[in-house]
C-alpha positions as a Markdown table, in Angstrom:
| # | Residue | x | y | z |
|---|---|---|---|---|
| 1 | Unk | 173.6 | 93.5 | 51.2 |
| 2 | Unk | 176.2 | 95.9 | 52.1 |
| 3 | Unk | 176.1 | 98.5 | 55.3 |
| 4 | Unk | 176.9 | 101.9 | 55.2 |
| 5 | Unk | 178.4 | 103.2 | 58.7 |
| 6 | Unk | 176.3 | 106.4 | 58.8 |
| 7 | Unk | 176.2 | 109.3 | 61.9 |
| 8 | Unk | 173.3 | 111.7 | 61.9 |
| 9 | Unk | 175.2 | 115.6 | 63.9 |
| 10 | Unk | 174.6 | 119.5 | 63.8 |
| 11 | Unk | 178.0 | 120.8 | 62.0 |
| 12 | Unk | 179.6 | 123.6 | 63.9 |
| 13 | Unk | 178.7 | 126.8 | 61.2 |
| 14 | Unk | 181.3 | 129.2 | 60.2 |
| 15 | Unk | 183.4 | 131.4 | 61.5 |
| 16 | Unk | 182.6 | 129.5 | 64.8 |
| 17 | Unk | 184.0 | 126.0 | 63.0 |
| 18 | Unk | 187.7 | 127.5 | 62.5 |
| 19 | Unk | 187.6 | 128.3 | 66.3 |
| 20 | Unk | 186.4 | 125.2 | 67.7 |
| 21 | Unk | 189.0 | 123.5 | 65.4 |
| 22 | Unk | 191.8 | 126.0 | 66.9 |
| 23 | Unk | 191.4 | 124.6 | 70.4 |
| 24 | Unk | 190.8 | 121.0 | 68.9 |
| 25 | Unk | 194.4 | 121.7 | 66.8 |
| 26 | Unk | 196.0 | 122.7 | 70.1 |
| 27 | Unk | 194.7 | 120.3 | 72.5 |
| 28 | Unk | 195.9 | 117.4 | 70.1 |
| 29 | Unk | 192.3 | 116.2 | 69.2 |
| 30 | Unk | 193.1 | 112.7 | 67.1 |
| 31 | Unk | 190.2 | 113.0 | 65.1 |
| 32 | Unk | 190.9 | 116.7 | 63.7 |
| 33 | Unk | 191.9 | 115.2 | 60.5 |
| 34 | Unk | 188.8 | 112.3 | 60.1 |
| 35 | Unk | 185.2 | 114.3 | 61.2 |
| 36 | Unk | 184.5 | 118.2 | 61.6 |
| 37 | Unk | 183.4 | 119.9 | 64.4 |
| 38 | Unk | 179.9 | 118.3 | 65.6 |
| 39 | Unk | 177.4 | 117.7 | 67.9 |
| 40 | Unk | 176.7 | 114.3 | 67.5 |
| 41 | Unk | 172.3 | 112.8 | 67.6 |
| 42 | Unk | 173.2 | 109.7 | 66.3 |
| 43 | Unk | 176.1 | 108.1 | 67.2 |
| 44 | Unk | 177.3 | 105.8 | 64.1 |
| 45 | Unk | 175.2 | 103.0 | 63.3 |
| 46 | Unk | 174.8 | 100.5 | 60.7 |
| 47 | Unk | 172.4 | 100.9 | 57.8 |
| 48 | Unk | 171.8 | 98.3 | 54.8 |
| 49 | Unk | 172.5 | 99.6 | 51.8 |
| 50 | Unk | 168.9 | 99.7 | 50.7 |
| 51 | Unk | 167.4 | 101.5 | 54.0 |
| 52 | Unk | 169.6 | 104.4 | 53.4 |
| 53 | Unk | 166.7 | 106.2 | 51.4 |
| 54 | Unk | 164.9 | 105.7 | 54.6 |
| 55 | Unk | 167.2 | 107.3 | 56.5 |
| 56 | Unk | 167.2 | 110.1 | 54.3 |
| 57 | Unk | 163.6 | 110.5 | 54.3 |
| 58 | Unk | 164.1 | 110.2 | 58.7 |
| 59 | Unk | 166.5 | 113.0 | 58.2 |
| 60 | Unk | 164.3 | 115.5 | 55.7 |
| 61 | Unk | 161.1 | 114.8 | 58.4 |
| 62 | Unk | 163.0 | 115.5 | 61.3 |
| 63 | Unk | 164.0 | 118.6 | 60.1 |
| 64 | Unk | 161.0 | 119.6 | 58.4 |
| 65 | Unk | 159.7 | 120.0 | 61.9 |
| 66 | Unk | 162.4 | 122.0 | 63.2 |
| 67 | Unk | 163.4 | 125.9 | 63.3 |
| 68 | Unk | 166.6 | 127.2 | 63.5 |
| 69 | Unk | 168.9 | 126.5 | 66.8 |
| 70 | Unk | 170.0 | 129.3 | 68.8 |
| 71 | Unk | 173.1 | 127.7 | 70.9 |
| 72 | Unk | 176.0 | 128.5 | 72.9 |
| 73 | Unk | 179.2 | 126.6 | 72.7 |
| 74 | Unk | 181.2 | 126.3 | 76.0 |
| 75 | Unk | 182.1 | 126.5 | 78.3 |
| 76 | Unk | 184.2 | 122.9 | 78.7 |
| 77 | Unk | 183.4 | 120.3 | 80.4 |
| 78 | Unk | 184.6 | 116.2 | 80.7 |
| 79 | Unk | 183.4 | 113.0 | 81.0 |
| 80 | Unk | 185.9 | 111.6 | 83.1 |
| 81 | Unk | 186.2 | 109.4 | 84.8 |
| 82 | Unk | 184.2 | 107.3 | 82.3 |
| 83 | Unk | 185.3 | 108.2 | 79.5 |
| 84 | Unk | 188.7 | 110.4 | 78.8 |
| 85 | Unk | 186.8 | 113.4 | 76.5 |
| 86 | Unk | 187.1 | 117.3 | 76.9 |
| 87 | Unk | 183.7 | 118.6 | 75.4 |
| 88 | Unk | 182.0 | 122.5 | 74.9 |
| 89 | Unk | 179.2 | 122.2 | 76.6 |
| 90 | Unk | 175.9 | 123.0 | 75.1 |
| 91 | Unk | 173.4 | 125.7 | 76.1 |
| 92 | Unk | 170.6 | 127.4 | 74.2 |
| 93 | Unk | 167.7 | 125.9 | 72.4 |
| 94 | Unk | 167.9 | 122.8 | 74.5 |
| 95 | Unk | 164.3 | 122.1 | 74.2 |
| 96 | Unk | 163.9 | 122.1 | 70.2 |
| 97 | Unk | 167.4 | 120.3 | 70.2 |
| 98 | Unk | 166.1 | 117.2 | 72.2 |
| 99 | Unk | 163.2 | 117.3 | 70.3 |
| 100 | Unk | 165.8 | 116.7 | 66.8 |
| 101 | Unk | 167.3 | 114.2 | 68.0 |
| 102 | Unk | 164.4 | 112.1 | 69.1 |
| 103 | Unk | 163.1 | 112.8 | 65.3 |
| 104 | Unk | 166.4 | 111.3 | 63.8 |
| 105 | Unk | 166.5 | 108.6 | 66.5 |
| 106 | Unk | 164.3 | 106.1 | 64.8 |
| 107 | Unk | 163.9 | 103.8 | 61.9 |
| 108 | Unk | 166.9 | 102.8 | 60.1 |
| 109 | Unk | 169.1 | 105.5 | 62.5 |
| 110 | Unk | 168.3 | 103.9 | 65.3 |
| 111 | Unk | 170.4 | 102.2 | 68.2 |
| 112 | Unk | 171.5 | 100.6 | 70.9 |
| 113 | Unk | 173.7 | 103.4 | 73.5 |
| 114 | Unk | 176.1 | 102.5 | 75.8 |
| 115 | Unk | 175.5 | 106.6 | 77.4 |
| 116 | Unk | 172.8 | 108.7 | 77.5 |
| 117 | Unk | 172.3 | 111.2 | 75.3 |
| 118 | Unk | 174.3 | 114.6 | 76.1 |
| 119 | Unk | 174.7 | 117.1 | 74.3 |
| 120 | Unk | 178.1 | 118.2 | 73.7 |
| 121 | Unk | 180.8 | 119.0 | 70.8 |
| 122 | Unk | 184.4 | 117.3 | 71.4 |
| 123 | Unk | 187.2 | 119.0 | 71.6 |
| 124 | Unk | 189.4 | 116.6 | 72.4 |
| 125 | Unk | 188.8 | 112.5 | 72.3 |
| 126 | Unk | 191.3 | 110.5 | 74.4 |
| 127 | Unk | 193.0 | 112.5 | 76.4 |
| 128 | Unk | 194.6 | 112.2 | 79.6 |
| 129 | Unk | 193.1 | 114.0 | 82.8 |
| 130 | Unk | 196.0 | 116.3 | 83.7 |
| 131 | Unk | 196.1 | 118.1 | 80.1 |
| 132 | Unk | 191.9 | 117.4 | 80.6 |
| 133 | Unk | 192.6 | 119.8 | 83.8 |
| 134 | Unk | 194.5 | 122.2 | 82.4 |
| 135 | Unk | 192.0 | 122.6 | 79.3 |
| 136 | Unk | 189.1 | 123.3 | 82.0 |
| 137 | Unk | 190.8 | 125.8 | 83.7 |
| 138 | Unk | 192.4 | 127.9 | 80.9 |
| 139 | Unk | 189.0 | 127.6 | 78.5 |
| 140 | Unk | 186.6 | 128.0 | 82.0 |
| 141 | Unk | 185.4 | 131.5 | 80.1 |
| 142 | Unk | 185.4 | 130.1 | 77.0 |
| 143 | Unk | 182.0 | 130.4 | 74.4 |
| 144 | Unk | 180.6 | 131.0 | 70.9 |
| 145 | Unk | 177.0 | 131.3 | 70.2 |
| 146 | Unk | 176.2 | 129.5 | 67.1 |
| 147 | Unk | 172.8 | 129.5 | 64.8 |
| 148 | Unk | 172.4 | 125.9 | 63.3 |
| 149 | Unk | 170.0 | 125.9 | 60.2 |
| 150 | Unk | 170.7 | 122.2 | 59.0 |
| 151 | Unk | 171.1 | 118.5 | 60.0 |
| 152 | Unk | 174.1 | 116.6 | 58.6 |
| 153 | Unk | 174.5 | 112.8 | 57.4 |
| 154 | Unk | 177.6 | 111.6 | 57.6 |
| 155 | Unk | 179.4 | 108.6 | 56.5 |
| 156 | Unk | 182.5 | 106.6 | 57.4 |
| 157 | Unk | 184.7 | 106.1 | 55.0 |
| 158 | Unk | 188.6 | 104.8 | 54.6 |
| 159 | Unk | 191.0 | 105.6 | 57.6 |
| 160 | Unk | 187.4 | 106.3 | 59.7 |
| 161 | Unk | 187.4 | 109.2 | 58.0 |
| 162 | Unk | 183.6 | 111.1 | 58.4 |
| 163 | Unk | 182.0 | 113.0 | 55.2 |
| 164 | Unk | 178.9 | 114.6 | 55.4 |
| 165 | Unk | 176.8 | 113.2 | 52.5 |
| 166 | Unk | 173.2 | 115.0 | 52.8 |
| 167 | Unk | 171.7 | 117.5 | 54.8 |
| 168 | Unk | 168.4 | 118.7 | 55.8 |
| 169 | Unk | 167.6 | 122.7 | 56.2 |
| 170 | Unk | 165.5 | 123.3 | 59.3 |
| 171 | Unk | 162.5 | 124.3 | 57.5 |
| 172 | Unk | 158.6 | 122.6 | 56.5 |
| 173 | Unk | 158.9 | 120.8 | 53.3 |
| 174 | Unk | 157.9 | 123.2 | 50.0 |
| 175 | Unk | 155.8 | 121.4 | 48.4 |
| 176 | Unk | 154.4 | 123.1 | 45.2 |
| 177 | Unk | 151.7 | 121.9 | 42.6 |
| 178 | Unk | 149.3 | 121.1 | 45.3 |
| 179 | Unk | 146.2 | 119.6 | 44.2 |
| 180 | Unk | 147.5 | 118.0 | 40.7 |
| 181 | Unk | 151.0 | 116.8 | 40.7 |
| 182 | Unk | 152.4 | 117.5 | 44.2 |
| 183 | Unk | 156.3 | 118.0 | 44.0 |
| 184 | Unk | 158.5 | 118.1 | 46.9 |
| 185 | Unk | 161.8 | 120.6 | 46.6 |
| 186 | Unk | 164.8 | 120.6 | 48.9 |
| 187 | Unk | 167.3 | 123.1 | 48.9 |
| 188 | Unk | 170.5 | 121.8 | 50.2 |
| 189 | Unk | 174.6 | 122.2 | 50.4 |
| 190 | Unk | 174.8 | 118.7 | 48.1 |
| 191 | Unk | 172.5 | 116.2 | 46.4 |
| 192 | Unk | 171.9 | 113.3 | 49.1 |
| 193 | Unk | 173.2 | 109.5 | 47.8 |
| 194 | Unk | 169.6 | 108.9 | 46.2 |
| 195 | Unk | 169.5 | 112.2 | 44.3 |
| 196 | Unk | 173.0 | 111.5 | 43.4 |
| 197 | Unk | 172.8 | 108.2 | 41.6 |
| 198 | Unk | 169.5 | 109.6 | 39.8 |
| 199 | Unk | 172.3 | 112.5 | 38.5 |
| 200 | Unk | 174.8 | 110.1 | 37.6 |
| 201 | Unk | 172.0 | 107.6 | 36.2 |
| 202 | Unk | 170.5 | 110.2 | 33.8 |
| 203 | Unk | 173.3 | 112.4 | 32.5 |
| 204 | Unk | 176.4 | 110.6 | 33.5 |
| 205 | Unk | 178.5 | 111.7 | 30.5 |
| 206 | Unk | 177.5 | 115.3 | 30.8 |
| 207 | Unk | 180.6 | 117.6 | 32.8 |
| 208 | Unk | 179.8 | 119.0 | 35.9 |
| 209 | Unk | 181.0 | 122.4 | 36.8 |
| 210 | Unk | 184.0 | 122.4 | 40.0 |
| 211 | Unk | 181.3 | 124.0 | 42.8 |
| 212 | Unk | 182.5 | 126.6 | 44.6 |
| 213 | Unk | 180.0 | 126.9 | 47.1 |
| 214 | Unk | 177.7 | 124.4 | 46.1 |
| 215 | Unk | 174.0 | 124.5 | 45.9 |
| 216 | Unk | 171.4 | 121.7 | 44.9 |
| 217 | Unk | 167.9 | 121.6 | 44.7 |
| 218 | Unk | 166.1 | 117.9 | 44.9 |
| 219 | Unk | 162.5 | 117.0 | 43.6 |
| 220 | Unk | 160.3 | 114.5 | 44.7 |
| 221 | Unk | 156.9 | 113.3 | 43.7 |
| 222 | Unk | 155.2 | 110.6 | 46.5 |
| 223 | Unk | 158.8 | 110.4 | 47.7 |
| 224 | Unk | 160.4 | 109.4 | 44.3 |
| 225 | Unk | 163.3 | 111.7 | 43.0 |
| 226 | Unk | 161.9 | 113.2 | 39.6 |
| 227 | Unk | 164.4 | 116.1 | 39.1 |
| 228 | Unk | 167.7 | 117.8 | 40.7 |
| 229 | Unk | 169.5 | 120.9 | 39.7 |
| 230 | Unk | 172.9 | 121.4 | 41.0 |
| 231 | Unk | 175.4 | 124.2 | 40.8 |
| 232 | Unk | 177.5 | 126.7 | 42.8 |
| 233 | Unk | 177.6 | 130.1 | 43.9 |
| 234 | Unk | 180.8 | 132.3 | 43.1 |
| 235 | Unk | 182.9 | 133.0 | 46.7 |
| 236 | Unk | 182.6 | 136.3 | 46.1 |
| 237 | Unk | 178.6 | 135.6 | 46.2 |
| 238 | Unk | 178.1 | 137.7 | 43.1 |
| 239 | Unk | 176.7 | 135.5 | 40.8 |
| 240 | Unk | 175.7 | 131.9 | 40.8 |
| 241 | Unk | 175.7 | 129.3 | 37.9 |
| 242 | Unk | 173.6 | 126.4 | 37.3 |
| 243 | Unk | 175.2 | 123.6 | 36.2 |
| 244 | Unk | 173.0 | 120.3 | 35.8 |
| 245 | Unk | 169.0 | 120.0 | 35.4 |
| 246 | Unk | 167.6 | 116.9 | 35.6 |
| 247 | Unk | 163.9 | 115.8 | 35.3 |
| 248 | Unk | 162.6 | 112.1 | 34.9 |
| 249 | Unk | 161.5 | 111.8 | 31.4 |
| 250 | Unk | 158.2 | 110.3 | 32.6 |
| 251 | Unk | 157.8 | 114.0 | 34.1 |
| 252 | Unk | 158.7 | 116.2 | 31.5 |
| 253 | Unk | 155.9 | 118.7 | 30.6 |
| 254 | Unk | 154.4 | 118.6 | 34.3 |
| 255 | Unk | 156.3 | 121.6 | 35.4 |
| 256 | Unk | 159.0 | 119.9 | 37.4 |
| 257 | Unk | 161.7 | 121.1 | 35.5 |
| 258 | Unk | 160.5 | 125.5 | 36.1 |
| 259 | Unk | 159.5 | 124.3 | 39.8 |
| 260 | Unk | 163.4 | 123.0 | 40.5 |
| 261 | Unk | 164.9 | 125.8 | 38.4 |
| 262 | Unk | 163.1 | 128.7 | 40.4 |
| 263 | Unk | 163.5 | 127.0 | 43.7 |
| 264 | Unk | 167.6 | 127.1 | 42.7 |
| 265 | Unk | 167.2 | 130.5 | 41.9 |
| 266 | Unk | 165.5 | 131.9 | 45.0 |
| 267 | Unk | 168.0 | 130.0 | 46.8 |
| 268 | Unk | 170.9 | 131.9 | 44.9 |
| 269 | Unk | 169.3 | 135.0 | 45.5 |
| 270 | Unk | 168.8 | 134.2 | 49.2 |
| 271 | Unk | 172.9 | 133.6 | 49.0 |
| 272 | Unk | 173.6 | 136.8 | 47.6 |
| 273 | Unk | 174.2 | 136.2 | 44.2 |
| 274 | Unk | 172.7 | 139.2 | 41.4 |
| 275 | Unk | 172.3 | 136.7 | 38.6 |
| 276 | Unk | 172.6 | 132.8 | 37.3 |
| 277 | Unk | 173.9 | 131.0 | 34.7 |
| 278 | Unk | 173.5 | 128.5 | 32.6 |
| 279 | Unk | 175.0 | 126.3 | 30.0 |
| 280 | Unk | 172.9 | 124.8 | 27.2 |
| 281 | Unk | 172.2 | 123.4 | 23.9 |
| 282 | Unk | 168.8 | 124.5 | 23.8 |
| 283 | Unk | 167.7 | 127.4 | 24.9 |
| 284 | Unk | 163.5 | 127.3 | 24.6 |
| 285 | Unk | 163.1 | 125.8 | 27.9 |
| 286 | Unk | 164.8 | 128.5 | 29.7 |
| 287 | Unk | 164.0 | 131.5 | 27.7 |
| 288 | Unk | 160.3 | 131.1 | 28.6 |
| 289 | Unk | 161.3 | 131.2 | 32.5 |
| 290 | Unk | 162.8 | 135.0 | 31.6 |
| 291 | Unk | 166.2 | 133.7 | 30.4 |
| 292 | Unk | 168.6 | 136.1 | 28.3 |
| 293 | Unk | 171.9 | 135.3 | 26.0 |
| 294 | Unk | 174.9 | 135.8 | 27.9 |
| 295 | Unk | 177.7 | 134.4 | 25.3 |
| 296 | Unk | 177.5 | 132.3 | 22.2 |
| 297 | Unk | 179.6 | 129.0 | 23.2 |
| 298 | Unk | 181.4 | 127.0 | 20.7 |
| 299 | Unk | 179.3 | 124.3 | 18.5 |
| 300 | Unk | 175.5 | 124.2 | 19.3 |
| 301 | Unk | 176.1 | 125.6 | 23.3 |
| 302 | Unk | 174.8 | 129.2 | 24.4 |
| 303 | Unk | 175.2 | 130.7 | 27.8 |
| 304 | Unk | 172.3 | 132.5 | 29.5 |
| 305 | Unk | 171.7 | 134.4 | 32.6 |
| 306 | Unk | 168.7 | 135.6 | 34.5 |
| 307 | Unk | 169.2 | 138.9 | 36.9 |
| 308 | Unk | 167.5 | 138.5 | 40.4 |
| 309 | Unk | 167.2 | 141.8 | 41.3 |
């Protein structure tokens, strides 16, 4: 069976991203180029293929549990002489923090260290100690407060290269249809690997709209993807469009396929955007959720919108 090399970290938000990777770009960081700013709770570890829809149901609980982290960033600090790495120390919501990274440390993520658990976001791997000294003493004033909303998975790729591939927003789970047919919706930057493959598995020869900044909403039912929507909104944030809806056909007609499309919708909204939308060949489905012609399309295809303010 083969192994994924996965890492469970907090991404470094924007603007505060394009600074830390300033001062990595000018300290010489080697790994600038293969893994974004982070602050590392698991350290990579080795998953079998079919555990990785374990670890991302490790990753969605963990998070479910947690709010968002107020932290500060800086100012630096070493591990020398064990280990040659200039860090930003970490301040803040140290508490909750811990608390995360317990939550992800388990199951499938889980590992044998070689150093305790610290949290930190490297600046510079491998250096030596004299530019290590200098890089204390001109950044000793240095930090950035920082509001983390999301966990990151990340895998390895070629040339060690990191990608996040799912992420978790700090928040309970939604869970709607309680009572009859509980559904389970997460809003997130990207479909995760399992909600991928059911996208690729189900409409694989349908195109998929170039995101801008992307926006996916996953559905699950006893922890079983049923339905994803995927899509983008504009950079300007003025409008969002929806680009894929996917529900199991087993689960058609059970209200999965409104559930996910007014989850993606709030979730635009919440981003800014005045209206979605959409792409179709049939346009029932959506016209009973409040959906109006945009543009006739060529062939059978129409394109709708729905206003959100």
């Amino acid at each position: 069976m083969p192994r994924w090399r996965l890492g469970v970290a907090l991404l470094v938000p924007a603007p505060a991203c394009q600074e830390v990777d300033g001062l990595r770009r000018a300290l010489g960081d080697p790994a600038l180029v293969r893994i974004p700013a982070h602050l590392t709770l698991v350290p990579p570890v080795n998953v079998r293929e079919d555990d990785v829809p374990s670890a991302l149901e490790v990753l969605r609980h963990a998070a479910a549990s947690t709010r968002a982290l107020d932290l500060t960033l800086g100012p630096p600090g070493t591990f020398l002489p064990d280990n040659p790495v200039l860090f930003l120390k970490v301040g803040g919501d140290l508490d909750a923090l811990h608390a995360l990274r317990d939550r992800v440390f388990t199951g499938p993520l889980e590992r044998s260290l070689t150093w305790p658990f610290v949290p930190h976001v490297t600046i510079c791997d491998d250096s030596t100690p004299t530019r290590i000294d200098a890089a204390m003493s001109a950044l000793a004033d240095y930090a950035v407060e920082v509001r983390v909303d999301r966990v990151h998975l990340l895998r390895e790729g070629d040339g060690r290269v990191w990608t996040p591939i799912a992420d978790a927003p700090f928040a309970p789970k939604a869970v709607v249809g309680r009572g009859g047919l509980p559904l389970e919706l997460t809003v997130s930057e990207r479909l995760d690997p399992e909600a991928t493959a059911f996208s690729v598995r189900e409409w694989a020869d349908e195109p998929t709209a170039e995101p801008r900044t992307p926006l996916a909403v996953a559905a699950r039912r006893d922890g079983r993807v049923v339905g994803v929507a995927e899509g983008w909104v504009a950079r300007d944030h003025a409008h969002a469009h929806l680009a894929n809806l996917i529900v199991d056909p087993d689960e058609r007609g059970t209200g999965v396929g409104a559930h996910v499309v007014n989850a993606f919708l709030a979730a635009a909204a919440d981003r800014g955007a005045g209206h979605v939308t959409v792409r179709t060949k049939t346009d029932g489905f959506y016209r009973r959720l409040g959906w109006v012609d945009e543009a006739k399309l060529s062939g059978r295809f129409v394109q709708l919108r729905r206003d959100l303010s």
